[in-house]
N, C-alpha and C positions, 0 to 999 in steps of 0.2 A: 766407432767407439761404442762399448756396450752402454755407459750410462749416460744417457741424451734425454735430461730430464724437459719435459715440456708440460707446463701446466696444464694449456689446452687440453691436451691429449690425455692425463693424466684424469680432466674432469670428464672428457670422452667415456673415456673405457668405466670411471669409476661411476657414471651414471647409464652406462647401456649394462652393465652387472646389476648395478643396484634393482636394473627395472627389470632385468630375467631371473636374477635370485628373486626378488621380489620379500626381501623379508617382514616391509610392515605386516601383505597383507598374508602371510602366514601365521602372524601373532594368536587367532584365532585357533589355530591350528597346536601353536605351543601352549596357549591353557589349556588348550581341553585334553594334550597329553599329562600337564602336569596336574591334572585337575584329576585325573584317571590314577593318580599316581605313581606313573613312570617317571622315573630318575630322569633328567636330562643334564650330562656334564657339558656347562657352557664352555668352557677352555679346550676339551678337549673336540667336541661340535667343530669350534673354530679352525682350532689348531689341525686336524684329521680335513676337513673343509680346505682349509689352506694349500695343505701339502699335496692335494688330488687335484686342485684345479692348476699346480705351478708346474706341478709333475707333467699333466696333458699338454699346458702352455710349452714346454718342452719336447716331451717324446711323441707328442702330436703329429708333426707334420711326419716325424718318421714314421706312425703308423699310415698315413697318408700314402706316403711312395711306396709302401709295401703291397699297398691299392691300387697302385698308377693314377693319383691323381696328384693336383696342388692345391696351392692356397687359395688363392682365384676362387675355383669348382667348389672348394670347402665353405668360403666367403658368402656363396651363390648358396648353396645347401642350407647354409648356418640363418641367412637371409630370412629362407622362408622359415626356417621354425621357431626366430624370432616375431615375425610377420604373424603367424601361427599364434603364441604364446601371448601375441599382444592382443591378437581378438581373443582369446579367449579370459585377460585382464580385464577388457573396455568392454565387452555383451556381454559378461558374466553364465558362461558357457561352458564347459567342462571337456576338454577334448584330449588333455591325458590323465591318465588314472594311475594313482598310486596301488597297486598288488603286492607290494611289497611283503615276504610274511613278518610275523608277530614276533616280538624281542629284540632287543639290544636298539633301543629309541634313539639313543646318541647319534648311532651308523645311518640305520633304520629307522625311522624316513627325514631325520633332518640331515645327514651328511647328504644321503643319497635317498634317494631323486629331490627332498626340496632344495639343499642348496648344491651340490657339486653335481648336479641332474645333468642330461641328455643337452638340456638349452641352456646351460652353464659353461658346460664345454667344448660345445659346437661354437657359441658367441666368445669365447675366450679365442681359442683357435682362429675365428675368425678375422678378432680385433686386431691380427698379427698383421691382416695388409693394410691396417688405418694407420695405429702405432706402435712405436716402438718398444719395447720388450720389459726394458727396467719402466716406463711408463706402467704397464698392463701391469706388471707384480704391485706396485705402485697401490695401485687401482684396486687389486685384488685381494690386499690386504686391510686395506682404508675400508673394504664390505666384510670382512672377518671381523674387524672390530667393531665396526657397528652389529654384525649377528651377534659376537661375545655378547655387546651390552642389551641386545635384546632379549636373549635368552638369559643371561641373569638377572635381567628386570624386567619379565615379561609384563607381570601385574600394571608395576608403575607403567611401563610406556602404553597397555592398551587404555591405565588409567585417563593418563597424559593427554593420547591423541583422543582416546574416543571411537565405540564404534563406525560414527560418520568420518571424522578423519581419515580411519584405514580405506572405507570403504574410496573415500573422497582422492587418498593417496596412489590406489590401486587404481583409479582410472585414470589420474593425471599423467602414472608410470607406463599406464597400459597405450596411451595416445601418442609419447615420446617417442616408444619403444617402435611403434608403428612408425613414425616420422625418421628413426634412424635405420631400423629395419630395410625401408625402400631407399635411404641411402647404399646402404651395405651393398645391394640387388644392384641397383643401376654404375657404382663405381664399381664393380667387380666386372659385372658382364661386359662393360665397357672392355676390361682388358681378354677378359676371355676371346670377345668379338673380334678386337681391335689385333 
């Protein structure tokens, strides 16, 4: 049956997103664009977010078999760039770089690479062999709407938490993310092996 809602699973997916989007600690990131003066539309951020990560959650695995590979191998890949993405949360280290060129702020660089990025889509795809489907949309929508409200309140919420807060969030999300990351790695390669 396609809808097999399960809370678990539901707070799974909607906290290993939370912690590779990583939206608190881009807030920084969202003043200093609006600070610059680029326009950011929060609705449409989300909404264009949205639709790009539900669309790979889908035509994903088919570009996968185009590849010869599966889900499993995808699971294992997805692993380490979560693993990846988590040290570079928790040591504060920079190990991918946004090149993106100049204009259209919306797309560029909030849709893509910070939230519908590389390790957005790999841990989506991947979260297909933990759970189930209407879960992951689920999931993936409960972090749209909290980007919506982050980006139409940047101010307030960097008010809110505070520099040390984000700073203190991004490590809390960055040590999880490693904790669920080596899960991902050891049940996947389990079936690869097995």
């Amino acid at each position: 049956m396609w809808l097999h809602l399960d809370i678990q699973e539901i707070l799974t997916a909607f906290m290993v997103l939370f912690a590779v989007i990583d939206v608190t600690g881009s807030i920084p990131i969202f003043v200093n664009l609006s600070g610059s003066g680029k326009k950011i539309h929060a609705g449409r951020a989300a909404s264009l977010s949205l639709a790009l990560v539900v669309l790979f959650l889908f035509a994903g695995e088919g570009v996968l078999k185009l590849f010869s590979t599966d889900i499993a191998s995808f699971a294992v890949a997805g692993s380490l760039i979560l693993f990846t993405l988590a040290i570079e949360m928790t040591l504060d280290v920079e190990l991918f770089r946004n090149t993106a060129p100049a204009g259209y702020t919306t797309f560029i660089p909030i849709v893509f690479p910070l939230v519908a990025g590389p390790g957005t889509l790999t841990t989506t795809l991947s979260l297909r062999a933990e759970c189930h489907t209407a879960n992951i949309i689920i999931a993936i929508a409960m972090n749209m709407a909290i980007l919506y409200f982050v980006l139409k309140k940047t101010y307030l919420v960097e008010r809110i938490i505070g520099k040390g807060g984000i700073y203190v969030l991004r490590k809390f999300f960055g040590i999880i993310l490693i904790a669920m990351s080596v899960r991902l790695f050891v049940s996947n390669i389990r079936v690869l092996l097995g």
